[in-house]
PQR file of N, CA, C, O and H, with PARSE charges and radii, in Angstrom:
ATOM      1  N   UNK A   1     183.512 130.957  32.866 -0.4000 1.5000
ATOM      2  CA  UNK A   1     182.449 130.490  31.961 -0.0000 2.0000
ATOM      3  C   UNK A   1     181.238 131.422  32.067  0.5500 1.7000
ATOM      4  O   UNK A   1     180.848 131.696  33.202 -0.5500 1.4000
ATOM      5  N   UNK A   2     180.568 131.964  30.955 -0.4000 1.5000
ATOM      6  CA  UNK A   2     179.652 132.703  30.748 -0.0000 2.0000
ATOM      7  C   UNK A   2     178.361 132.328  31.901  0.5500 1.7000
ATOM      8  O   UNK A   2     177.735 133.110  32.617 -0.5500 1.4000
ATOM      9  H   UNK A   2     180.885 131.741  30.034  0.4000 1.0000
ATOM     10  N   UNK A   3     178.213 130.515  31.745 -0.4000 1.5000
ATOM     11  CA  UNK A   3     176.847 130.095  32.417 -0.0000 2.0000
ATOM     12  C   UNK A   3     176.970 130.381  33.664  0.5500 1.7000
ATOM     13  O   UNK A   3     176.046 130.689  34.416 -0.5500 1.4000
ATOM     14  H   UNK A   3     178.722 129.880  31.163  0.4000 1.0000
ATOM     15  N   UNK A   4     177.939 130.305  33.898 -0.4000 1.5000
ATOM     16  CA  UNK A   4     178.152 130.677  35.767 -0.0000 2.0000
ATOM     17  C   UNK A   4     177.752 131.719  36.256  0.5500 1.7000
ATOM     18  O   UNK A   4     176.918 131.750  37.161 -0.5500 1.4000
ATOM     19  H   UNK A   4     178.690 130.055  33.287  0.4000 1.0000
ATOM     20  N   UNK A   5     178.504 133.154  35.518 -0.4000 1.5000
ATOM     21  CA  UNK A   5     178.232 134.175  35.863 -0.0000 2.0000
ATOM     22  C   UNK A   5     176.861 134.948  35.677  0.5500 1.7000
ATOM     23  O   UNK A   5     176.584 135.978  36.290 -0.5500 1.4000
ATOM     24  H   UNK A   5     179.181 133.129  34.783  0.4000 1.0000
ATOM     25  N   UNK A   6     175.795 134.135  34.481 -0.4000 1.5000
ATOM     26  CA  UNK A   6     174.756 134.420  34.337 -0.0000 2.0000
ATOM     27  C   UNK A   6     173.681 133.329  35.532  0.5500 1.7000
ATOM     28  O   UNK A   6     172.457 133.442  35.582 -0.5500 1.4000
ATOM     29  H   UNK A   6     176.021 133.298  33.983  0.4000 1.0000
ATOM     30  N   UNK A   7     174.197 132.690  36.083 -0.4000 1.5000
ATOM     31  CA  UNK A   7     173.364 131.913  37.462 -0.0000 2.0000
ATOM     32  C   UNK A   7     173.687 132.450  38.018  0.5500 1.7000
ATOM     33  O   UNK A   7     172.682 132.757  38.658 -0.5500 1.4000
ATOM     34  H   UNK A   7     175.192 132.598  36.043  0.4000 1.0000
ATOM     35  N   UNK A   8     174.892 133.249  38.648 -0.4000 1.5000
ATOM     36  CA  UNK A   8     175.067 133.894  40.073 -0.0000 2.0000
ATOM     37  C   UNK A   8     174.190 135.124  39.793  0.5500 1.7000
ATOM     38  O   UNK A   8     173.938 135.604  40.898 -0.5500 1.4000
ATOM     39  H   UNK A   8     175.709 132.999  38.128  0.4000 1.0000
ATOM     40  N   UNK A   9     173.640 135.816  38.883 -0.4000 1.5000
ATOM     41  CA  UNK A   9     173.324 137.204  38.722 -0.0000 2.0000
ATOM     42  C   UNK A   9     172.011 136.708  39.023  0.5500 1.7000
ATOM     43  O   UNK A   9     171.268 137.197  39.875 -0.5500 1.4000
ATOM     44  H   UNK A   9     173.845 135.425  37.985  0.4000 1.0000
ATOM     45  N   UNK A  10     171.726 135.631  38.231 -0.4000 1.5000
ATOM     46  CA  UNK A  10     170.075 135.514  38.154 -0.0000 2.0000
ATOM     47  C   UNK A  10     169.942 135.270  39.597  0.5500 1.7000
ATOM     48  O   UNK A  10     169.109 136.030  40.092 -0.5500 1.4000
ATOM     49  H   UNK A  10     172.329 135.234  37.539  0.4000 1.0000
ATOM     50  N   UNK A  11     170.541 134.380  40.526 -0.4000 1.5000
ATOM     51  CA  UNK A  11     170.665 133.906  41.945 -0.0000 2.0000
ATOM     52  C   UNK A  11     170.635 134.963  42.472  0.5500 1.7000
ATOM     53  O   UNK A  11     169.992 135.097  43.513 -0.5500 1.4000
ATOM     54  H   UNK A  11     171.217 133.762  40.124  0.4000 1.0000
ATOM     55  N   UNK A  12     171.247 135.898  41.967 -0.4000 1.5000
ATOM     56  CA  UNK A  12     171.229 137.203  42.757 -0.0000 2.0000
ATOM     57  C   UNK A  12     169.939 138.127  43.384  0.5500 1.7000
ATOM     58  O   UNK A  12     169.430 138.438  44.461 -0.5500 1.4000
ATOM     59  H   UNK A  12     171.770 135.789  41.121  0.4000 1.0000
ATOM     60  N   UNK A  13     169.796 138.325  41.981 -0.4000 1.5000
ATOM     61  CA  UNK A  13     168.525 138.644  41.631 -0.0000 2.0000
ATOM     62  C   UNK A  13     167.086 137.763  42.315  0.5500 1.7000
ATOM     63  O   UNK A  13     166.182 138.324  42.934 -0.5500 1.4000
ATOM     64  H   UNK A  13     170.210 138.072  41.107  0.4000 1.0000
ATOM     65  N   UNK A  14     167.132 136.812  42.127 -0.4000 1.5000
ATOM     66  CA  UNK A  14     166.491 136.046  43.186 -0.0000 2.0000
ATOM     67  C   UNK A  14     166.388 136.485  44.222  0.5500 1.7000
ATOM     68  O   UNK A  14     165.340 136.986  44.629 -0.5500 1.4000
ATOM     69  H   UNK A  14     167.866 136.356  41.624  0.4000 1.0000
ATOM     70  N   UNK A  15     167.373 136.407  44.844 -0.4000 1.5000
ATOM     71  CA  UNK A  15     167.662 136.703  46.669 -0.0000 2.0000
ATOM     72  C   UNK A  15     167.264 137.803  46.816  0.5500 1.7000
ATOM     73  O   UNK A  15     166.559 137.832  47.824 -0.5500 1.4000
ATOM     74  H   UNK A  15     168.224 136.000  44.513  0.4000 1.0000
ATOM     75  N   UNK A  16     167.364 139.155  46.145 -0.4000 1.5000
ATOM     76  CA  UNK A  16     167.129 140.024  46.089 -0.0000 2.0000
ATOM     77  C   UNK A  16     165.477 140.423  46.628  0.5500 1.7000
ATOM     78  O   UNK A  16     165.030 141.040  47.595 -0.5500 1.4000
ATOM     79  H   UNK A  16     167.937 139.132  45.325  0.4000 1.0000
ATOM     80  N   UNK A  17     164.743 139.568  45.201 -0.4000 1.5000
ATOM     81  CA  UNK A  17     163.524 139.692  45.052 -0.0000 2.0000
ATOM     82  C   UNK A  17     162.476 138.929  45.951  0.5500 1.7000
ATOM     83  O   UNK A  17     161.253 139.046  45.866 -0.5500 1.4000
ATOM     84  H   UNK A  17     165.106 139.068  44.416  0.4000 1.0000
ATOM     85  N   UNK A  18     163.086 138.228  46.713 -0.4000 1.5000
ATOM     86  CA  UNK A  18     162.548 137.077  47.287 -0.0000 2.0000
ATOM     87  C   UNK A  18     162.362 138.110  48.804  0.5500 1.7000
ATOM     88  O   UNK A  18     161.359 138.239  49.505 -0.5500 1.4000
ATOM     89  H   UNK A  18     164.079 138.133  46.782  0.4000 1.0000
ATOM     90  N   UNK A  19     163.426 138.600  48.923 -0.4000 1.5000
ATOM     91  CA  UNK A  19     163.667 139.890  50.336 -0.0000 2.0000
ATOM     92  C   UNK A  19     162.623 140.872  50.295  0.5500 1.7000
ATOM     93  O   UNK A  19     162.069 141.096  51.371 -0.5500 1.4000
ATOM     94  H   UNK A  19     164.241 138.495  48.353  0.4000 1.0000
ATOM     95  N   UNK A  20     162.108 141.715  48.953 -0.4000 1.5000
ATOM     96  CA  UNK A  20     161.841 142.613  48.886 -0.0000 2.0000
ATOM     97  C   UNK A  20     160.104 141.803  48.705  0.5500 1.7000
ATOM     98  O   UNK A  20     159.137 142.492  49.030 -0.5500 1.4000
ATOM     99  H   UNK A  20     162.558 141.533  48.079  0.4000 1.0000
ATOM    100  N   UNK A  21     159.943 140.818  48.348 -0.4000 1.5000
ATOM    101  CA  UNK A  21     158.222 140.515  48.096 -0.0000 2.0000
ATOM    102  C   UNK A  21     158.290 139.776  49.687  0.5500 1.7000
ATOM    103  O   UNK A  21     157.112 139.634  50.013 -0.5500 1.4000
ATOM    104  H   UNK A  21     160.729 140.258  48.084  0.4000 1.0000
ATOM    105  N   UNK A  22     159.165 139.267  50.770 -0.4000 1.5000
ATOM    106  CA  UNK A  22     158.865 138.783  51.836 -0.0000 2.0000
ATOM    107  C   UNK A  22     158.269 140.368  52.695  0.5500 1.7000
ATOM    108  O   UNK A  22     157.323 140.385  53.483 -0.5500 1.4000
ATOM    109  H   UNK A  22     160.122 139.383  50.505  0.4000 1.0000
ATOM    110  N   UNK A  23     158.943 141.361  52.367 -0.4000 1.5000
ATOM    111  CA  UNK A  23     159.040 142.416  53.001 -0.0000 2.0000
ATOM    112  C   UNK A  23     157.346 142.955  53.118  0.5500 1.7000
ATOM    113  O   UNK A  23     156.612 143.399  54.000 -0.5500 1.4000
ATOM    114  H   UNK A  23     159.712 141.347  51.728  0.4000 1.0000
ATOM    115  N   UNK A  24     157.258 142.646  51.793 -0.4000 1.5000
ATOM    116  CA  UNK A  24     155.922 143.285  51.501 -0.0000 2.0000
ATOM    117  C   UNK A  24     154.505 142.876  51.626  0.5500 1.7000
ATOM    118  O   UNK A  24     153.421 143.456  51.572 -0.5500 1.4000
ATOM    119  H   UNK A  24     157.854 142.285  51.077  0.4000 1.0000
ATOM    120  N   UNK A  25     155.068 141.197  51.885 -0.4000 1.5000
ATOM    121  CA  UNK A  25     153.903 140.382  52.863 -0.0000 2.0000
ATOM    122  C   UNK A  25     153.767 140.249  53.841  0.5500 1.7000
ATOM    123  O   UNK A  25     152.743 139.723  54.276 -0.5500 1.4000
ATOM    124  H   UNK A  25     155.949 140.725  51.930  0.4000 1.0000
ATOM    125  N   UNK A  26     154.738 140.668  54.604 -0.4000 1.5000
ATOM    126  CA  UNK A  26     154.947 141.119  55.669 -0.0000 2.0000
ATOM    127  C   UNK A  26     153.939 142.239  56.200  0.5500 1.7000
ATOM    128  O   UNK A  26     152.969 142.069  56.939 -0.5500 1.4000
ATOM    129  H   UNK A  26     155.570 141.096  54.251  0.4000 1.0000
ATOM    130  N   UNK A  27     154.419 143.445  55.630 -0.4000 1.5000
ATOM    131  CA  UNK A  27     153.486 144.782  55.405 -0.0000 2.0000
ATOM    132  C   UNK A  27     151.917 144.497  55.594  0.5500 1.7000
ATOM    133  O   UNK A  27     151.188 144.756  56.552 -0.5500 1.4000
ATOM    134  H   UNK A  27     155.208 143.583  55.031  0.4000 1.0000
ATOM    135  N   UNK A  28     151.567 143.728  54.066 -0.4000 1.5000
ATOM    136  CA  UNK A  28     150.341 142.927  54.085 -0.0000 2.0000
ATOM    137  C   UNK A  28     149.758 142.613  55.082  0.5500 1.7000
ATOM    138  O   UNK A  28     148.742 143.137  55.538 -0.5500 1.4000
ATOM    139  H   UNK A  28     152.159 143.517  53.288  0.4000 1.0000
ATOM    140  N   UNK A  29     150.406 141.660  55.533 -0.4000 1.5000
ATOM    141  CA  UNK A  29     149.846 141.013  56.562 -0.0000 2.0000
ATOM    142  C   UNK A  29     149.688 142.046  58.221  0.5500 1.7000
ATOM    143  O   UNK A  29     148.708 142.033  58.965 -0.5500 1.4000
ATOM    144  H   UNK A  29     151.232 141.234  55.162  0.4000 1.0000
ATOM    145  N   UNK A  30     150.606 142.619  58.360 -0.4000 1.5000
ATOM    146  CA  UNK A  30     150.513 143.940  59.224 -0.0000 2.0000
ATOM    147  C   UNK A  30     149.414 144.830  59.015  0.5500 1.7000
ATOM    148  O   UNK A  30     149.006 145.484  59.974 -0.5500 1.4000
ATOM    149  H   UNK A  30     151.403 142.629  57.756  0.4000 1.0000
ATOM    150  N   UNK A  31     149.057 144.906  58.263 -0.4000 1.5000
ATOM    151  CA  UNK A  31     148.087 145.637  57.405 -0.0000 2.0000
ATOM    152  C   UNK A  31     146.736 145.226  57.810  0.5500 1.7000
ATOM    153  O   UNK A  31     145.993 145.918  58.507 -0.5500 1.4000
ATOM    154  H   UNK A  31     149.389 144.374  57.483  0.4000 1.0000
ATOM    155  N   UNK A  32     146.363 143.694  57.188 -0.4000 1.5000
ATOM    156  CA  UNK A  32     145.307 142.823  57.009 -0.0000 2.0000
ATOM    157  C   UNK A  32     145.142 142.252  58.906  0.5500 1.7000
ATOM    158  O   UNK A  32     146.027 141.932  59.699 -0.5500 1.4000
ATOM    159  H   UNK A  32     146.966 143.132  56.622  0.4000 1.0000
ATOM    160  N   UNK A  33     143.628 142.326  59.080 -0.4000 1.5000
ATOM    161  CA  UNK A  33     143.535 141.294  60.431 -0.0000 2.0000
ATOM    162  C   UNK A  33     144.449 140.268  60.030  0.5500 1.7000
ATOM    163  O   UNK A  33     144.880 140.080  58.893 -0.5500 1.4000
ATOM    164  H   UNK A  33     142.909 142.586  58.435  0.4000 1.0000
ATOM    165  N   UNK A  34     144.734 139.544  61.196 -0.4000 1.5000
ATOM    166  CA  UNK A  34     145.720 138.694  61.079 -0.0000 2.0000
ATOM    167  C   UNK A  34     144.978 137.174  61.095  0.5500 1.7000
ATOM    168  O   UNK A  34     144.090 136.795  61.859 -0.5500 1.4000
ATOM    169  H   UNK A  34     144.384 139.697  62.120  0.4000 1.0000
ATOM    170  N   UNK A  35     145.358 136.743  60.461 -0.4000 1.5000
ATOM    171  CA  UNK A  35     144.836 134.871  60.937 -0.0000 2.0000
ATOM    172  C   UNK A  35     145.936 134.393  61.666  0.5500 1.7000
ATOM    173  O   UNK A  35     147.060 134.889  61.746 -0.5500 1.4000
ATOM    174  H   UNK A  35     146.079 137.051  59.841  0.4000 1.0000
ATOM    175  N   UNK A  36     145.544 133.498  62.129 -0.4000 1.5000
ATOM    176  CA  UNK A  36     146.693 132.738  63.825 -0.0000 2.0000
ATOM    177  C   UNK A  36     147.800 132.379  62.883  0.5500 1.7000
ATOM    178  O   UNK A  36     148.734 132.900  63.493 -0.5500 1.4000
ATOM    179  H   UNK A  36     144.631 133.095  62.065  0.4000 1.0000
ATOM    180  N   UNK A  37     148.339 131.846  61.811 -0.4000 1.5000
ATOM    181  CA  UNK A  37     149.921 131.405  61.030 -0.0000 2.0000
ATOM    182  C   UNK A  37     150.404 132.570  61.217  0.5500 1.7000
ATOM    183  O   UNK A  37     151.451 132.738  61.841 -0.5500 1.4000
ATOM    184  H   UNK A  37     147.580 131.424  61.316  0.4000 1.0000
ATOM    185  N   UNK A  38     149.547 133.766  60.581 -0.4000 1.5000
ATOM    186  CA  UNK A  38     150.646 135.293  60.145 -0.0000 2.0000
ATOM    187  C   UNK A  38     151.114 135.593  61.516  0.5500 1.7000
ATOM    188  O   UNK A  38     152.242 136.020  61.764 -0.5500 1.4000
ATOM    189  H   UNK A  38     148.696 133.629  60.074  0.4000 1.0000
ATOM    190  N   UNK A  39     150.190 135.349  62.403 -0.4000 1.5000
ATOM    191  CA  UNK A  39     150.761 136.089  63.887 -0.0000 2.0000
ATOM    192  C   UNK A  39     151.844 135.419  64.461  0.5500 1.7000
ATOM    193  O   UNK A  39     152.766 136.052  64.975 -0.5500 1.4000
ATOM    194  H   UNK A  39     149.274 135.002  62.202  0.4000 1.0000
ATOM    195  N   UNK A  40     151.809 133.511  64.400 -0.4000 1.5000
ATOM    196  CA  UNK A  40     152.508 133.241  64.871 -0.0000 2.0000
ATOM    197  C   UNK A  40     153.812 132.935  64.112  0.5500 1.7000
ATOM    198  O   UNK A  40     154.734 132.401  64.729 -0.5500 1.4000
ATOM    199  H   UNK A  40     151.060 132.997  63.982  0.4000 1.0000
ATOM    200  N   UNK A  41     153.962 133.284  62.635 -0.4000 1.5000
ATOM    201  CA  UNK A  41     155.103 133.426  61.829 -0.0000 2.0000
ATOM    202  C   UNK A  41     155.952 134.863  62.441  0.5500 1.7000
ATOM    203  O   UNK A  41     157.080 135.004  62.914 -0.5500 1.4000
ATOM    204  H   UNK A  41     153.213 133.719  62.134  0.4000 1.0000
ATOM    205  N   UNK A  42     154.699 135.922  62.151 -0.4000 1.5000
ATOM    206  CA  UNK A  42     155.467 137.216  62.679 -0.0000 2.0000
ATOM    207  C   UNK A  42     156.217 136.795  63.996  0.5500 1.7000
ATOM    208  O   UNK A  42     157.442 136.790  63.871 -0.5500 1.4000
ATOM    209  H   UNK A  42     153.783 135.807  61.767  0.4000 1.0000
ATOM    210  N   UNK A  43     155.690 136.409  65.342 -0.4000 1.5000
ATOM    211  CA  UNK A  43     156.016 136.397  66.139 -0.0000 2.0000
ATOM    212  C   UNK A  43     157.560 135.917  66.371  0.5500 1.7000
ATOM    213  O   UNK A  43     158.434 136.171  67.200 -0.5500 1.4000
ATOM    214  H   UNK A  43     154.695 136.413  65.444  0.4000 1.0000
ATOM    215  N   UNK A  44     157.420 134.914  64.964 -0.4000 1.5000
ATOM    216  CA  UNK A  44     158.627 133.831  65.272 -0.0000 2.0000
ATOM    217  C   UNK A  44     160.101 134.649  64.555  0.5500 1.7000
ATOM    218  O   UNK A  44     161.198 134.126  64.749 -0.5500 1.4000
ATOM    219  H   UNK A  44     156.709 134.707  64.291  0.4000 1.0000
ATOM    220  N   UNK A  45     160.014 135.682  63.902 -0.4000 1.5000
ATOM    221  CA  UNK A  45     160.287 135.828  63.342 -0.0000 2.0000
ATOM    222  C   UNK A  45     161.133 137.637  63.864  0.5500 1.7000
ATOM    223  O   UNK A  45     162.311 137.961  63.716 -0.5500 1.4000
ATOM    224  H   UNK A  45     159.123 136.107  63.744  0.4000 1.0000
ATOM    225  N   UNK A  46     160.166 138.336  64.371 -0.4000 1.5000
ATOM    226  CA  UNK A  46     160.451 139.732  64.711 -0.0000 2.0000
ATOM    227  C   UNK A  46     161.514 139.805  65.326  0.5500 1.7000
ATOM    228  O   UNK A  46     162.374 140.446  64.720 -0.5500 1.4000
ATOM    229  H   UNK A  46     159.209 138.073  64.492  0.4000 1.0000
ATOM    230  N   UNK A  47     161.875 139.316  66.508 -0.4000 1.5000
ATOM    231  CA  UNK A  47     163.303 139.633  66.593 -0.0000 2.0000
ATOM    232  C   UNK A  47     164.314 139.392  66.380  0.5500 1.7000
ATOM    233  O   UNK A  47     165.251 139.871  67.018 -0.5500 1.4000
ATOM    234  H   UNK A  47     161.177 138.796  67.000  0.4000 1.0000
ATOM    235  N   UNK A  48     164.496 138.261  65.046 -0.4000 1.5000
ATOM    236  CA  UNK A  48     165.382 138.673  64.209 -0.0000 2.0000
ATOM    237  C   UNK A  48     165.791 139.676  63.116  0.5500 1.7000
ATOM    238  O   UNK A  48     166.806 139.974  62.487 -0.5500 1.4000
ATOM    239  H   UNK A  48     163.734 137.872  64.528  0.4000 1.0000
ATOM    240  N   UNK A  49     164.133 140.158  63.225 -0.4000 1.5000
ATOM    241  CA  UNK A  49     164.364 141.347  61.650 -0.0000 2.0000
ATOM    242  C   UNK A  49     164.153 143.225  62.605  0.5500 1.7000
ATOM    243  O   UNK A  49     164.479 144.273  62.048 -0.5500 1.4000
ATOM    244  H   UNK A  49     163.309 139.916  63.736  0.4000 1.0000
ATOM    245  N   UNK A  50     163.540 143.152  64.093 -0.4000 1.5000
ATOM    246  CA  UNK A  50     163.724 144.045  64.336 -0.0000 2.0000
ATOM    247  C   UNK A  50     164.817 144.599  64.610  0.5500 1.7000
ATOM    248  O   UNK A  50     165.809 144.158  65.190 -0.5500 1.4000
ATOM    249  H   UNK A  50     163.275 142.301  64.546  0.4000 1.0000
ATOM    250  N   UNK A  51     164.535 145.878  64.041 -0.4000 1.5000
ATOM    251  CA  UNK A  51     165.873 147.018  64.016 -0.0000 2.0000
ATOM    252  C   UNK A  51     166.918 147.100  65.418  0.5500 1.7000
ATOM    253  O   UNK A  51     166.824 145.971  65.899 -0.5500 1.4000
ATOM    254  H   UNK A  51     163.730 146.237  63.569  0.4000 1.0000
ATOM    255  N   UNK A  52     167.533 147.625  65.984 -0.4000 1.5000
ATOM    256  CA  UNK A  52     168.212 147.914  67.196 -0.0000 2.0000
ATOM    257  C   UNK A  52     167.996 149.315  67.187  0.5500 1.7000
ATOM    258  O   UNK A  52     168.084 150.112  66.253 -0.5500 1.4000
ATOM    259  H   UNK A  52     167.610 148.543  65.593  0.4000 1.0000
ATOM    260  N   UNK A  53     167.640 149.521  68.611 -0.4000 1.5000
ATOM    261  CA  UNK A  53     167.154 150.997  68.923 -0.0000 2.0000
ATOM    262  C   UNK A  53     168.209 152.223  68.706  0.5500 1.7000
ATOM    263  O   UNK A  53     169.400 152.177  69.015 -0.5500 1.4000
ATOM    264  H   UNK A  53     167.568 148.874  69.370  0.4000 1.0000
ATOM    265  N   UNK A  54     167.472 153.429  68.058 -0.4000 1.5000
ATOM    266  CA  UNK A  54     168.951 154.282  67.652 -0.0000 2.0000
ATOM    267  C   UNK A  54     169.362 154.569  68.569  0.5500 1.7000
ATOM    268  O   UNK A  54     168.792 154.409  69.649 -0.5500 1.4000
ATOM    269  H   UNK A  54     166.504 153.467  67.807  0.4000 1.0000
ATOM    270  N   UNK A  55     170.824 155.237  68.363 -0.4000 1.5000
ATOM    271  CA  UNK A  55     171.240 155.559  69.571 -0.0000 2.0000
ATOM    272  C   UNK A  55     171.051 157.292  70.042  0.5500 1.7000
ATOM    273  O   UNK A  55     170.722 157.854  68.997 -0.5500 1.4000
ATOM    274  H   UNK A  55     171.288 155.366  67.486  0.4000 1.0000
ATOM    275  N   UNK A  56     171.113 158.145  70.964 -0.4000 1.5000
ATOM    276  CA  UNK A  56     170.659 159.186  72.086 -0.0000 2.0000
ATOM    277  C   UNK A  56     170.683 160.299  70.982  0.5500 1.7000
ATOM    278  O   UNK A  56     171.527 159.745  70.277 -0.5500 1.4000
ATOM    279  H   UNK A  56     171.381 157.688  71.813  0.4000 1.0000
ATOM    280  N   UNK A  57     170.360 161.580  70.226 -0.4000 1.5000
ATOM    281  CA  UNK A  57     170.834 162.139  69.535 -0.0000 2.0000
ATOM    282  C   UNK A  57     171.541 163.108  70.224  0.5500 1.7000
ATOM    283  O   UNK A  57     171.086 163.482  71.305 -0.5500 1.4000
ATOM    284  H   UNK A  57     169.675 162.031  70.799  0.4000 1.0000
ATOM    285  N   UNK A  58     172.773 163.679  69.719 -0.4000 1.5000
ATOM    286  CA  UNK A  58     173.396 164.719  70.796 -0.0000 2.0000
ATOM    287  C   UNK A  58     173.184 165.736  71.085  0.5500 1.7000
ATOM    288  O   UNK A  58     173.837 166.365  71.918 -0.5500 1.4000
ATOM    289  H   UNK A  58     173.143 163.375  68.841  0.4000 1.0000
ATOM    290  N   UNK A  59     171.572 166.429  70.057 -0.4000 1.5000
ATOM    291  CA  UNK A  59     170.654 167.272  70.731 -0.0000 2.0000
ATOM    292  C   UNK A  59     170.215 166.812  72.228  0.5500 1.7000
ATOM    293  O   UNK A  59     170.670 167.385  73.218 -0.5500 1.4000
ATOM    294  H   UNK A  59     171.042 165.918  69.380  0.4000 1.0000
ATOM    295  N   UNK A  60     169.329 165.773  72.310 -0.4000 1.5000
ATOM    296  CA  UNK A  60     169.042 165.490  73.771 -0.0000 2.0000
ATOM    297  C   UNK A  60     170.331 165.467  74.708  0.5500 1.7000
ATOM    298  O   UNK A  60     170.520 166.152  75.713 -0.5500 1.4000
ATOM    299  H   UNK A  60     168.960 165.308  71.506  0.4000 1.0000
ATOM    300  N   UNK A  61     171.046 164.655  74.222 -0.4000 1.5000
ATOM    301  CA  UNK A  61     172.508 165.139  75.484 -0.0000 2.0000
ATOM    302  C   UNK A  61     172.600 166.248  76.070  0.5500 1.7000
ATOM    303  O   UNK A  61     172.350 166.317  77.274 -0.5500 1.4000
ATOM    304  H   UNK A  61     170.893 164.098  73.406  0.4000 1.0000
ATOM    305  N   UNK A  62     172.955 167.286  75.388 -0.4000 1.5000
ATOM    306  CA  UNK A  62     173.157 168.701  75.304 -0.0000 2.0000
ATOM    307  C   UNK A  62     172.275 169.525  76.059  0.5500 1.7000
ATOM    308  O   UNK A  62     172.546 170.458  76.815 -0.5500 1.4000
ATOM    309  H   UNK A  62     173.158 167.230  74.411  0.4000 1.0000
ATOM    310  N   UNK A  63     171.064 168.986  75.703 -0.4000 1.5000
ATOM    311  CA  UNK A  63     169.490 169.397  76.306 -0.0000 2.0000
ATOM    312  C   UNK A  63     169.525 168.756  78.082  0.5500 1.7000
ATOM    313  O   UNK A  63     169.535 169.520  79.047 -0.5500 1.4000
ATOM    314  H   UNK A  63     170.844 168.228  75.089  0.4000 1.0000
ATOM    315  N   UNK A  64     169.533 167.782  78.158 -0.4000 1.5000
ATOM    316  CA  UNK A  64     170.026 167.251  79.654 -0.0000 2.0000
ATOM    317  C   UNK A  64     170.851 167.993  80.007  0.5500 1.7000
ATOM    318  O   UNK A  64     170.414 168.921  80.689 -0.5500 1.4000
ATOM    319  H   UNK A  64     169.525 167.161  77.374  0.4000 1.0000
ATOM    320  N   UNK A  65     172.250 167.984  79.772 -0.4000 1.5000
ATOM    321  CA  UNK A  65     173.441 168.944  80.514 -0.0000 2.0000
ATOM    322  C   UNK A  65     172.859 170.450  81.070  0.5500 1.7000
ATOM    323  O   UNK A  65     172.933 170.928  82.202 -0.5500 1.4000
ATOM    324  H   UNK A  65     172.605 167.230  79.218  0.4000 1.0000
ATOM    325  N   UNK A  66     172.269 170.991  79.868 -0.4000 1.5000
ATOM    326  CA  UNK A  66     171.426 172.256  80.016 -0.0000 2.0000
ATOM    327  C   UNK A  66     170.244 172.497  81.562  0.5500 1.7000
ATOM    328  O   UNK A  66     169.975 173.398  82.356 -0.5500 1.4000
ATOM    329  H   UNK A  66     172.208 170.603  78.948  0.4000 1.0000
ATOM    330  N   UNK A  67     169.797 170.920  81.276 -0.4000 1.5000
ATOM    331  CA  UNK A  67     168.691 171.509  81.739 -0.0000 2.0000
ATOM    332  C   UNK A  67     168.987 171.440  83.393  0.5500 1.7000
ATOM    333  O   UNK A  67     168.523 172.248  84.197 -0.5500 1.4000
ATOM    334  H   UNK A  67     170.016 170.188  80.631  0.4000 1.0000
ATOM    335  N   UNK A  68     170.106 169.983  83.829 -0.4000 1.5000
ATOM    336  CA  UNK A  68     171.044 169.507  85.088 -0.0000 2.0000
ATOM    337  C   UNK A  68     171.982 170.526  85.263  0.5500 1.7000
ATOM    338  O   UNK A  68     172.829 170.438  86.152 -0.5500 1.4000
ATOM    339  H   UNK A  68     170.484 169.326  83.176  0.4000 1.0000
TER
END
Protein backbone atom coordinates (compact mmCIF):
# COMPACT_ATOMS: atom_id res chain seq x y z
CA UNK A 1 0.00 0.00 0.00
CA UNK A 2 1.22 3.39 -1.10
CA UNK A 3 0.29 4.96 2.65
CA UNK A 4 2.66 2.74 4.29
CA UNK A 5 5.52 3.26 2.34
CA UNK A 6 5.02 7.03 2.38
CA UNK A 7 4.95 6.82 6.62
CA UNK A 8 7.98 4.73 6.77
CA UNK A 9 9.94 7.38 4.55
CA UNK A 10 8.44 10.28 6.30
CA UNK A 11 9.36 8.18 9.78
CA UNK A 12 12.46 7.97 8.29
CA UNK A 13 13.11 11.11 7.65
CA UNK A 14 12.07 12.01 11.03
CA UNK A 15 14.59 9.88 12.77
CA UNK A 16 16.95 11.16 10.65
CA UNK A 17 16.28 14.78 11.43
CA UNK A 18 15.56 14.47 14.92
CA UNK A 19 19.56 12.92 15.14
CA UNK A 20 21.00 15.58 13.21
CA UNK A 21 19.06 18.82 15.18
CA UNK A 22 19.85 16.67 18.66
CA UNK A 23 23.45 16.76 17.38
CA UNK A 24 23.44 20.30 16.95
CA UNK A 25 22.04 21.20 20.36
CA UNK A 26 24.23 19.43 21.60
CA UNK A 27 27.10 21.52 19.87
CA UNK A 28 25.02 24.54 21.14
CA UNK A 29 24.98 23.83 24.23
CA UNK A 30 28.87 22.85 24.26
CA UNK A 31 29.30 26.00 22.87
CA UNK A 32 26.97 28.21 25.22
CA UNK A 33 27.88 28.43 29.26
CA UNK A 34 26.04 25.73 30.40
CA UNK A 35 22.94 25.92 32.80
CA UNK A 36 22.83 22.85 35.43
CA UNK A 37 19.91 20.56 32.94
CA UNK A 38 22.46 20.88 29.81
CA UNK A 39 25.32 19.66 32.05
CA UNK A 40 23.51 17.21 33.74
CA UNK A 41 21.70 15.86 30.44
CA UNK A 42 25.22 15.91 28.77
CA UNK A 43 26.58 14.10 31.56
CA UNK A 44 23.85 11.52 31.41
CA UNK A 45 24.21 10.98 28.24
CA UNK A 46 28.15 11.07 26.96
CA UNK A 47 29.02 7.78 27.33
CA UNK A 48 26.71 6.48 25.35
CA UNK A 49 27.40 8.75 22.34
CA UNK A 50 31.20 8.93 23.01
CA UNK A 51 33.27 7.58 20.28
CA UNK A 52 35.73 4.51 21.23
CA UNK A 53 39.30 5.46 21.14
CA UNK A 54 41.07 4.81 17.66
CA UNK A 55 43.10 2.27 17.49
CA UNK A 56 47.54 2.62 17.49
CA UNK A 57 48.39 3.83 13.87
CA UNK A 58 51.05 1.50 12.37
CA UNK A 59 53.23 4.51 11.90
CA UNK A 60 53.70 4.67 15.74
CA UNK A 61 54.22 0.83 15.90
CA UNK A 62 56.94 0.92 13.50
CA UNK A 63 58.31 4.11 15.21
CA UNK A 64 58.54 2.11 18.68
CA UNK A 65 60.21 -1.04 17.07
CA UNK A 66 62.69 1.58 15.58
CA UNK A 67 63.27 3.41 18.29
CA UNK A 68 63.51 -0.25 21.00
Amino acid sequence: MPSETMQRLSYRSTVLASETSSRDIRKAVEASPRPKYASYSERRQLPEHSPPPPPPSPVHWNRDKHDH
